[in-house]
C-alpha positions in Angstrom: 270.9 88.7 64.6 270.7 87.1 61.3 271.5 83.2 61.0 275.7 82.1 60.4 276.1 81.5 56.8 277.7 77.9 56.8 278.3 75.9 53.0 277.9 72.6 52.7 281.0 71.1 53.9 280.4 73.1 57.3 276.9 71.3 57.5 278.2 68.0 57.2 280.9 68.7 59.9 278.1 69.7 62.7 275.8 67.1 61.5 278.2 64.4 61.3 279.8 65.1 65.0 277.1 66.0 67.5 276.3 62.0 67.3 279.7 61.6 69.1 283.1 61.7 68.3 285.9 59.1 67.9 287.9 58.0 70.5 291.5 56.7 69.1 294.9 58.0 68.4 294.0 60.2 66.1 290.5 61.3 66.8 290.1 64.4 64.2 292.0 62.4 61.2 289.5 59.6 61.9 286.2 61.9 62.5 287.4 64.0 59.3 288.0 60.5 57.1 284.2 60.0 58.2 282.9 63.2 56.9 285.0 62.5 53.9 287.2 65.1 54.0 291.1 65.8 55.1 292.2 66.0 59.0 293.5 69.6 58.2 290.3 70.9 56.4 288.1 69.9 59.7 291.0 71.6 61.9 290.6 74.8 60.1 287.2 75.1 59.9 286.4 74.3 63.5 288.7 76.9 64.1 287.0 79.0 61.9 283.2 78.5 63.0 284.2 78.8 66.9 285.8 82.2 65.5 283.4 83.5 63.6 280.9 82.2 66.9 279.3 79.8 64.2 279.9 77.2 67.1 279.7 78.7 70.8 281.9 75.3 71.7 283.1 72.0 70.5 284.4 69.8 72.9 283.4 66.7 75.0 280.1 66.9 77.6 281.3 65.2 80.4 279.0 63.9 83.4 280.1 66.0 86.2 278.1 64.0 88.9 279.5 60.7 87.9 282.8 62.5 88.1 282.1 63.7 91.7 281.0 67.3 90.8 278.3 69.4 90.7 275.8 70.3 87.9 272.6 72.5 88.4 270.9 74.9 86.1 270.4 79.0 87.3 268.2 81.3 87.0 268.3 85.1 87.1 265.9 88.4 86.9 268.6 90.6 85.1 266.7 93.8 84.1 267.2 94.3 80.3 269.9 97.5 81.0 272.2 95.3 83.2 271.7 92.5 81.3 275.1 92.7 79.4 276.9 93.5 81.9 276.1 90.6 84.3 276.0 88.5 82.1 279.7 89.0 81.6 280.2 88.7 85.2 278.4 85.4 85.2 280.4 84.1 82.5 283.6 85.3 84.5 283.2 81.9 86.7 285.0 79.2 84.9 281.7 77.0 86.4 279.8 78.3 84.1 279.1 76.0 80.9 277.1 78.4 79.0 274.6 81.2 79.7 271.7 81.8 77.6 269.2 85.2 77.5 265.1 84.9 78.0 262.5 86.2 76.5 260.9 85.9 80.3 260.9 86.9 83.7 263.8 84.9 84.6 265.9 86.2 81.6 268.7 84.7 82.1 269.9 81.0 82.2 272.9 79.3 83.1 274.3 76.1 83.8 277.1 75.0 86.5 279.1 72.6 86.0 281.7 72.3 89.8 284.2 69.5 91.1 281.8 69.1 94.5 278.4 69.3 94.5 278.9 71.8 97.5 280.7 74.4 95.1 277.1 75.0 93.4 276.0 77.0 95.9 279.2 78.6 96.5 279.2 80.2 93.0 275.4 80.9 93.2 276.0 83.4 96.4 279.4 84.7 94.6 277.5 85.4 91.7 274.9 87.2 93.8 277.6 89.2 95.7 279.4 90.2 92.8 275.7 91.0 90.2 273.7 92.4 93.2 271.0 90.0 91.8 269.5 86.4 93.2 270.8 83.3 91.8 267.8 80.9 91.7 269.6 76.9 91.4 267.4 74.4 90.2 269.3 71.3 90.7 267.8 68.6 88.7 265.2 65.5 90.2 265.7 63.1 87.8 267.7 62.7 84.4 266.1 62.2 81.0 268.3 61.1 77.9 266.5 63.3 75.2 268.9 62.4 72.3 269.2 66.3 71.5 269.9 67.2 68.0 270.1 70.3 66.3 270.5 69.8 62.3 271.5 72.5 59.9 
């Protein structure tokens, strides 16, 4: 899978919003007068990237436990010829924020993101009903702000 071909302008756009994005009447007309160019230009190629799967999502994270939900990270042993397949099972449940593939063991990844912290482990058993494969939740001990950046 080669790297997405982005130009300059695309650069500035995922540089200049995963630092947070404004909260106002006009949120992309302001965000877009920030990167310097027009409300309509930032529109289309958001649109674009999340097309072209330059961007696998752009939208807020939201803090499901301080909202009264759930949040846990999964694990999976998805041999290499299901792997496809479950994993668009797994990403069937709207709980699912994102899924990511292993070069491990556990080759598949996923977190859940629920409106109880009791729905977590009602997904994890219907995903194991539904894959035929164990669902290993690893709720988290304690939260660490990283500051996570990715620059391109």
């Amino acid at each position: 899978m080669s790297a997405p071909q982005l130009d300059e302008i695309d650069r500035i756009i995922i540089n200049g919003l995963q630092g947070g994005f404004p909260i106002c009447e006009r949120p992309y007309a302001a965000a877009a007068e920030r990167l310097g160019i027009e409300e309509s230009e930032l529109l289309r190629r958001l649109e674009r990237m999340l097309e072209k799967r330059q961007l696998s999502r752009f939208g807020p994270m939201y803090h499901a436990e301080r909202l009264g939900g759930g949040l846990s990270l999964c694990a999976m042993r998805v041999p290499e010829a299901d792997f496809d397949q479950v994993a668009e099972q797994v990403n069937a449940f709207p709980e699912v924020a994102h899924n990511y593939a292993r070069d491990h063991e556990f080759s598949m990844w996923f977190v859940l993101g629920t409106e109880t912290p009791e729905r977590i482990e009602e997904v994890c058993r219907e995903i194991e009903r539904l894959t035929g494969y164990r669902v290993y939740n690893m709720p988290k001990k304690q939260e660490f702000f990283v500051g996570l950046r990715f620059e391109v």
